[in-house]
C-alpha positions as CSV (number, residue, x, y, z in Angstrom):
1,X,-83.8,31.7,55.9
2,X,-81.5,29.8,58.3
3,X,-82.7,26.3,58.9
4,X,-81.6,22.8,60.1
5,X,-83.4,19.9,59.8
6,X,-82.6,16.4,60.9
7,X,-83.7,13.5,60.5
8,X,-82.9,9.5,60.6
9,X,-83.8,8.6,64.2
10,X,-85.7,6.1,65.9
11,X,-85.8,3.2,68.0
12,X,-82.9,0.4,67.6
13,X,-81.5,-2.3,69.0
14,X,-78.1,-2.7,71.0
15,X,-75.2,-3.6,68.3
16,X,-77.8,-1.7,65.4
17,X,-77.3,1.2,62.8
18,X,-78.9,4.3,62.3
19,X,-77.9,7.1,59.6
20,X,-78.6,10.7,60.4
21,X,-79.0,13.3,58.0
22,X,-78.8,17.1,58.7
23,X,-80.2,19.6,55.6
24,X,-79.1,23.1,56.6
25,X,-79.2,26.4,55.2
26,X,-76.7,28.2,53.1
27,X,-75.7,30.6,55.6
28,X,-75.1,28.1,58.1
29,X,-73.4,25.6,56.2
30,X,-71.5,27.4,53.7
31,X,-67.5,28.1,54.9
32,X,-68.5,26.2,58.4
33,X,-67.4,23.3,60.3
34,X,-70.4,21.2,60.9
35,X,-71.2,18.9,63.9
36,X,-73.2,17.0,65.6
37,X,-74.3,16.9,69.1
38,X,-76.6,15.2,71.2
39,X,-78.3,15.5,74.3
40,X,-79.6,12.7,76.6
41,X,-81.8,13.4,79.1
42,X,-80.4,15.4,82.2
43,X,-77.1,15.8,80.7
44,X,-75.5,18.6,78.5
45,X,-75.8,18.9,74.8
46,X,-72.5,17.3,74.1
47,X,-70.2,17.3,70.2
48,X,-70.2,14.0,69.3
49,X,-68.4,14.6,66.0
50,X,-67.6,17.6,63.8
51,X,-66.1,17.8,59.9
52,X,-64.7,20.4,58.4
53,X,-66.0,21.9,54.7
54,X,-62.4,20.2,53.4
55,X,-63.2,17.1,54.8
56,X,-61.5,16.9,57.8
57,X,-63.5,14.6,60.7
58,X,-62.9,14.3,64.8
59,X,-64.8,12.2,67.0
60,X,-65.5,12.1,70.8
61,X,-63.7,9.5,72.7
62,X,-67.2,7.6,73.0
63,X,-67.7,7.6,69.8
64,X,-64.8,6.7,68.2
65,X,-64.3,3.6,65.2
66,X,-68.2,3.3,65.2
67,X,-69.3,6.7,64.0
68,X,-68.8,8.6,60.8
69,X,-69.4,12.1,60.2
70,X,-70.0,13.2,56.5
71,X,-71.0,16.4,54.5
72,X,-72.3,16.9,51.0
73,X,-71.4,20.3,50.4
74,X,-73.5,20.6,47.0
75,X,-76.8,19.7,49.3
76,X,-75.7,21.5,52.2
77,X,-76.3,18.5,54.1
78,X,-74.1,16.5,56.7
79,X,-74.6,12.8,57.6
80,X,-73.9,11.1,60.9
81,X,-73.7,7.3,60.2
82,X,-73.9,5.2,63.5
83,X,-73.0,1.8,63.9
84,X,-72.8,-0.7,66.9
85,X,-75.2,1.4,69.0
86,X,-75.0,1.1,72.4
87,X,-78.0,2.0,75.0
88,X,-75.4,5.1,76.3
89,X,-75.8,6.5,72.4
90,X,-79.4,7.3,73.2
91,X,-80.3,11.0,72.9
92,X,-81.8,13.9,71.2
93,X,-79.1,14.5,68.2
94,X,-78.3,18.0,66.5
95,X,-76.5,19.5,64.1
96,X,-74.9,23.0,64.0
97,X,-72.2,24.6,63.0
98,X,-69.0,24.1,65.4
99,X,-68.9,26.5,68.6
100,X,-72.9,27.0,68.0
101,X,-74.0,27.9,71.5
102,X,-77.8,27.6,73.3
103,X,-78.4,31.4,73.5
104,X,-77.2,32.8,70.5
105,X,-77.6,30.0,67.7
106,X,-80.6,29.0,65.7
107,X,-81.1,25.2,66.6
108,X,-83.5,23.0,64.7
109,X,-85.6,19.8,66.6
110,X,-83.2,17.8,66.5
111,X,-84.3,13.5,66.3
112,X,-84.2,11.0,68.3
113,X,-82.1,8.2,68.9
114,X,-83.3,5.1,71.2
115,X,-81.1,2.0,71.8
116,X,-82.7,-0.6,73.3
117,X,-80.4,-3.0,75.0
């Protein structure tokens, strides 16, 4: 059953911190580089960071010294921890494995992330 669940969001203040977690199915996990994305509103779903199943992280420019991507490959889960929010972080954040497209990908609900400044 392929499935992606995250959770962690919610409503913080400018300069906060909010921990993300992402439990995903064995099929999707397993072998895959994992990412997240987010998606404010009227923008694109953007990758905000991705890890690979060795361990190996990249970040967007935006994002860069105050996020850190994470995966626990026993629980098939992947962690985004987020630190000095700013009100530009807030969106709708996803995981999926890297290169995951709208059309042919399974996507879970995603959760949401509010900075208030």
């Amino acid at each position: 059953q392929v499935q992606l669940v995250e959770s962690g969001g919610g409503l913080v203040q400018a300069g906060g911190s909010l921990r993300l977690s992402c439990a995903a199915s064995r099929s999707i996990f397993s072998m895959n580089v994992m990412g997240w994305y987010r998606q404010a509103p009227g923008k694109q779903r953007e990758l905000v960071a991705y890890i690979t199943s060795g361990g190996i992280t990249n970040y967007a420019d935006s994002v860069k010294g105050r996020f850190t991507i994470s995966r626990d490959n026993a629980k098939n889960t992947v962690y985004l921890q987020m630190n000095s929010l700013k009100s530009e972080d807030t969106a709708v954040y996803y995981c999926n494995r890297l290169g995951a497209t709208r059309t042919y990908d399974y996507w879970g609900q995603g959760t949401q992330v509010t900075v208030s400044s």
